[in-house]
C-alpha positions as CSV (number, residue, x, y, z in Angstrom):
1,X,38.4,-23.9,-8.5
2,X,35.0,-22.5,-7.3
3,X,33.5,-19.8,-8.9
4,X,32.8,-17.0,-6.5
5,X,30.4,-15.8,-8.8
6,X,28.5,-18.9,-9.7
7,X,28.5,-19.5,-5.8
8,X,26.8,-16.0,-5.1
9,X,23.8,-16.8,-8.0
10,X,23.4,-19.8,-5.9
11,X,23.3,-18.2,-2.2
12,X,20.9,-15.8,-3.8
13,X,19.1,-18.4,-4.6
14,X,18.7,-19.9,-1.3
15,X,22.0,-22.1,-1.1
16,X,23.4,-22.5,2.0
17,X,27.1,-21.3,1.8
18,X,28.3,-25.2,1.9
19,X,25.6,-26.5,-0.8
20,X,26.8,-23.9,-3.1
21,X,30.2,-25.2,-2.5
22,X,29.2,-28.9,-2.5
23,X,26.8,-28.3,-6.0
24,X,29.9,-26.4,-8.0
25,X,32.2,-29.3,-7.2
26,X,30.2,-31.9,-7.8
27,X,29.2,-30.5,-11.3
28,X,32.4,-30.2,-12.2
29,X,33.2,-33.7,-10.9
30,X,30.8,-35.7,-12.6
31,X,30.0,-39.1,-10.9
32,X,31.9,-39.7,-8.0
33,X,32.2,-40.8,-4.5
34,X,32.2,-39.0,-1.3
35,X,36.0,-38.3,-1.3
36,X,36.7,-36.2,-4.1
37,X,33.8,-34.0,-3.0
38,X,35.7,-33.2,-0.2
39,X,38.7,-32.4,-1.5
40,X,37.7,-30.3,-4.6
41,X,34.9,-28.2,-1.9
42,X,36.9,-27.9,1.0
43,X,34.6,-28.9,3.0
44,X,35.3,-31.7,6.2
45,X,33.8,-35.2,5.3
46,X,31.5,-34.9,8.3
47,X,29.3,-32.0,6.9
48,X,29.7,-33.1,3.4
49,X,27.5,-35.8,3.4
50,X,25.0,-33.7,5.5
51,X,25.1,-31.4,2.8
52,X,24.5,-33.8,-0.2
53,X,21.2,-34.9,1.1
54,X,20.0,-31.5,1.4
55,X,21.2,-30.9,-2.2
56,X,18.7,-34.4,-3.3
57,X,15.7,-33.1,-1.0
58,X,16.2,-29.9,-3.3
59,X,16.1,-32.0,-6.6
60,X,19.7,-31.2,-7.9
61,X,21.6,-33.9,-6.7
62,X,21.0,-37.7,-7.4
63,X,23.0,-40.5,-5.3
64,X,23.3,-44.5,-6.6
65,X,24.7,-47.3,-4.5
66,X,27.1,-48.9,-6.9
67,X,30.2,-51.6,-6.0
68,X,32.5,-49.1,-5.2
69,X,30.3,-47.7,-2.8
70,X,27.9,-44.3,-2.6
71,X,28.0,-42.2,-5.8
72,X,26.7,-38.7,-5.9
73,X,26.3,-36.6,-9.2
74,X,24.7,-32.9,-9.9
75,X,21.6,-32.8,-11.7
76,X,22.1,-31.2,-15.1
77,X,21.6,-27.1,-14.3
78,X,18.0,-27.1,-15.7
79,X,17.1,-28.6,-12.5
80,X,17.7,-25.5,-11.0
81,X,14.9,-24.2,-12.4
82,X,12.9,-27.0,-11.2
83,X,14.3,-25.7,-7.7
84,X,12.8,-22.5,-8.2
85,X,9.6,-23.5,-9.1
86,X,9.2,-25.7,-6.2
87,X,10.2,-22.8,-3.8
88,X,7.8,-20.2,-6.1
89,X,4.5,-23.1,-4.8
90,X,6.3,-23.3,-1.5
91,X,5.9,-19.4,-1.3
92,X,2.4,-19.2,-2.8
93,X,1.4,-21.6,-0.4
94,X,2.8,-20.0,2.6
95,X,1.6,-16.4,1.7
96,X,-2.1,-18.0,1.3
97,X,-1.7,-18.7,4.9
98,X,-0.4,-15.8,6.0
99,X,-3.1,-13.9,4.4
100,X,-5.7,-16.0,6.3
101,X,-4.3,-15.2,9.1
102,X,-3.7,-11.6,9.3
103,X,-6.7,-10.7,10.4
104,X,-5.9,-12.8,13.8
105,X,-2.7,-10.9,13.9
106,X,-3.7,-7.5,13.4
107,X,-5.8,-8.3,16.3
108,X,-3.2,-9.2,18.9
109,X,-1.0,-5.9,17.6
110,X,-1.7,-2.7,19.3
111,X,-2.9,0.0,17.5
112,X,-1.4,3.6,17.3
113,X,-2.9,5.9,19.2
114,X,-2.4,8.6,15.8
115,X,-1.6,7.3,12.6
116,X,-0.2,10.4,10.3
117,X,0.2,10.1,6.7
118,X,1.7,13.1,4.7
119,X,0.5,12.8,0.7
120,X,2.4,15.4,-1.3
121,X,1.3,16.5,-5.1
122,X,-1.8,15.8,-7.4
123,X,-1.2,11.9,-7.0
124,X,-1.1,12.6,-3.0
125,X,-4.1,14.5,-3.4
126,X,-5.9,11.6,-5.6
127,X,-4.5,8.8,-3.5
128,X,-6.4,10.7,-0.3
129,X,-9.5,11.0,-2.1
130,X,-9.1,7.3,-3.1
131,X,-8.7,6.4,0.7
132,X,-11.4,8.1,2.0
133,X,-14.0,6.8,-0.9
134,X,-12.9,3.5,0.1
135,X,-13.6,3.6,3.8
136,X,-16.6,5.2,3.7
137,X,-19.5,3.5,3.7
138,X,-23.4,3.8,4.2
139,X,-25.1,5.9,6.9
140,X,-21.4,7.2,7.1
141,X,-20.5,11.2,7.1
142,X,-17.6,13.1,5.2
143,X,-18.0,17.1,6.3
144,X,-15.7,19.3,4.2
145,X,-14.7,22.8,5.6
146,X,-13.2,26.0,3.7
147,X,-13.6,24.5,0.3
148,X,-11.9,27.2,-2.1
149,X,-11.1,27.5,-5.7
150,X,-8.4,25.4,-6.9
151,X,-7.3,23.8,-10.1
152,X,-9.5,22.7,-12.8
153,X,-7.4,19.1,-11.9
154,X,-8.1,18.9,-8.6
155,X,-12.0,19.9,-9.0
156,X,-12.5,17.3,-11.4
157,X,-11.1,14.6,-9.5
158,X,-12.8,15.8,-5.9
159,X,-16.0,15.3,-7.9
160,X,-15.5,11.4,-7.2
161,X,-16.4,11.8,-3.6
162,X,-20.0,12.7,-4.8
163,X,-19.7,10.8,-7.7
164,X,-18.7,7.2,-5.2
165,X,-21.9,8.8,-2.9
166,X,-24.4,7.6,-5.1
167,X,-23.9,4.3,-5.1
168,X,-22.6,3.6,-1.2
169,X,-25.3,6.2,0.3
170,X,-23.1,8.0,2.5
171,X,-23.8,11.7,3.6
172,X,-21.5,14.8,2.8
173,X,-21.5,18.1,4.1
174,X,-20.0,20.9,2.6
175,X,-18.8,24.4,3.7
176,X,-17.3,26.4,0.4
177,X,-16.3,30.0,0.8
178,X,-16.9,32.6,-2.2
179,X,-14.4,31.4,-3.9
180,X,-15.2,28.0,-4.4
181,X,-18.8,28.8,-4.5
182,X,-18.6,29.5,-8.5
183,X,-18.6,25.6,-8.9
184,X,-20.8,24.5,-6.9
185,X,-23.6,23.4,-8.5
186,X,-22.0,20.3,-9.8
187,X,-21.7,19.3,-6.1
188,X,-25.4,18.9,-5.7
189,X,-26.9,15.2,-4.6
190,X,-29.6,14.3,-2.5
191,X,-27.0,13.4,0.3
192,X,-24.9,16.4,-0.2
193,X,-26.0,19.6,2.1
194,X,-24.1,22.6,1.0
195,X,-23.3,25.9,2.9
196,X,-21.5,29.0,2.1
197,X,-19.0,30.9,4.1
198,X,-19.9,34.5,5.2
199,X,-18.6,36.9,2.3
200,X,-14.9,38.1,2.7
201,X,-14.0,34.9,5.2
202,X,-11.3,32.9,2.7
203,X,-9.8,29.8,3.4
204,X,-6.8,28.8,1.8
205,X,-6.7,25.6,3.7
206,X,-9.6,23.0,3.0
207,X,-10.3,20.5,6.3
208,X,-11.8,17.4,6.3
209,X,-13.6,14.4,8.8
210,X,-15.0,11.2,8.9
211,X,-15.2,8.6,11.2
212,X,-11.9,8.3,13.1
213,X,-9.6,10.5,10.6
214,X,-9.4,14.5,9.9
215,X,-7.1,15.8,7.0
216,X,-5.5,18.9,6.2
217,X,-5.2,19.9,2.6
218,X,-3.2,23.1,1.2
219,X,-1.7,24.4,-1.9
220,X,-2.3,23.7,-5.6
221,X,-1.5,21.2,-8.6
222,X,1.8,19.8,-7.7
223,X,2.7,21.8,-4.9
224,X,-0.8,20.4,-2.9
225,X,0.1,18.9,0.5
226,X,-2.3,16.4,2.4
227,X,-1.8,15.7,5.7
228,X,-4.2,12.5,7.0
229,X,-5.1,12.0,10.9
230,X,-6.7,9.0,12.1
231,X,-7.3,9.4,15.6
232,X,-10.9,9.3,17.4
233,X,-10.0,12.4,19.3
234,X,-8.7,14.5,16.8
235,X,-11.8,13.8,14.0
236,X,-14.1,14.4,16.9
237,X,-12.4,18.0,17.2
238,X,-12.4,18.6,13.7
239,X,-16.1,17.3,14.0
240,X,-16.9,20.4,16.6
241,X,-15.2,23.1,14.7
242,X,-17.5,22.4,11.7
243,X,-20.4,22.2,13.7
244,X,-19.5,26.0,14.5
245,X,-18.8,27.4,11.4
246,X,-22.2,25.5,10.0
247,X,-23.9,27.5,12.4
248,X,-22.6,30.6,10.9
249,X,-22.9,29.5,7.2
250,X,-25.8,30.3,5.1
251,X,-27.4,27.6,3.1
252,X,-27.1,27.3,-0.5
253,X,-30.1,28.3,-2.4
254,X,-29.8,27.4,-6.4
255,X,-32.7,30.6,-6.5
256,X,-30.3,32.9,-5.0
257,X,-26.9,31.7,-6.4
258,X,-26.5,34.3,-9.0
259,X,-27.6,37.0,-6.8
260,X,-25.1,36.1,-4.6
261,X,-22.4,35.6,-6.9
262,X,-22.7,39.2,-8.3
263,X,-22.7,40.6,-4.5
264,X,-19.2,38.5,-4.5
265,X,-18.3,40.0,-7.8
266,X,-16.8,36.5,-8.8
């Protein structure tokens, strides 16, 4: 009798239904001719011998013409393994192409008109500052709005946008409000203009653009949401609204930061 479960392992495998069938009988068989198979698989002699030479293509099953006619026997069950590892280079192979030819592919596929990704928590928040430090790229410019105090956590690891800036030369623009004006010294490159928010105006919510995408970022620590918007359109309105509160920012002045802070009473 078949093992259902020994047949399953073998369909998972990539067995056909009927080779699973054919392989199990045949191993418990031993040498034998073609009508045995058939009666111990219960499958009809017209598929059976279909299905055996699919079994020797695979490398598990080995036939010999001998007086009493065709004799088929399964490959000890280590030659499953060489079945695997066949299929493993098969699938190496195959994904190599594919690979080559994604490019071509992603052509032919329309794009969305808005792409939305929603990163939630401190590895959200990292894995959006890791996306936009990849894309960006010399020449190019990141403009940050209502940047406010935050976690020690989150400072740290925002710092790699500056930090990324020095070697790929792209430009950032900043607008902090008081609150996150008490850090902002360690912001300071050659490609990083700075600007402070009129005192009283907070902004809980810090927003972002470059090239095609505008984010959203709000809350703290764990509870920090980021919300990612590629869409020309939308980046170009996020572009405008920054313009408008540059105009009405002052610029920072290193001379007249600790005046300023003490008018702030930070």
């Amino acid at each position: 009798m078949i093992n259902a479960e020994l047949k399953q392992t073998l369909e998972e495998l990539g067995f056909t239904k009927g080779e699973a069938k054919v392989y199990l009988a045949l191993l418990e068989l031993g040498s034998t001719t073609l009508g045995p198979i058939v009666k111990s698989s219960g499958i009809s002699r017209s598929k059976v011998y279909d299905i055996l030479e699919r079994l020797a293509q695979k490398g598990v099953v080995s036939k010999i013409q001998k007086k009493e006619g065709l004799t088929f026997q399964a490959l000890p069950p280590e030659a499953l393994l060489g079945y695997l590892a066949t299929k493993k280079k098969v699938l190496e192979q195959e994904e190599k192409r594919l690979k080559a030819a994604l490019p071509l592919l992603q052509k032919l596929a329309p794009k969305p008109k808005v792409e939305v990704m929603v990163y939630e928590g401190f590895d959200g928040f990292k894995a959006l500052i890791d996306r936009a430090t990849s894309e960006l790229e010399k020449g190019d410019v990141y403009e940050a709005m209502g940047i406010s105090k935050t976690t020690e956590a989150m400072r740290y690891y925002a710092k790699r946008i500056h930090e990324i800036q020095t070697k790929k030369r792209y430009i950032v623009r900043s607008i902090f409000d008081e609150l996150g004006a008490f850090k902002i010294a360690e912001r300071i490159t050659p490609l990083h203009e700075i600007r402070i928010l009129p005192p009283g105006w907070h902004t809980p919510a810090l927003f972002t653009a470059y090239k095609d995408t505008a984010t959203i970022q709000f809350g703290k620590g764990e509870n920090i949401v980021c919300i990612a918007v590629r869409n020309e359109d939308i980046a170009t309105s996020f572009k405008t609204a920054f313009k408008a509160m540059w105009k009405i920012s002052k610029p920072f002045k290193t001379a007249t930061f600790k005046t300023q802070q003490t008018s702030w009473k930070l």
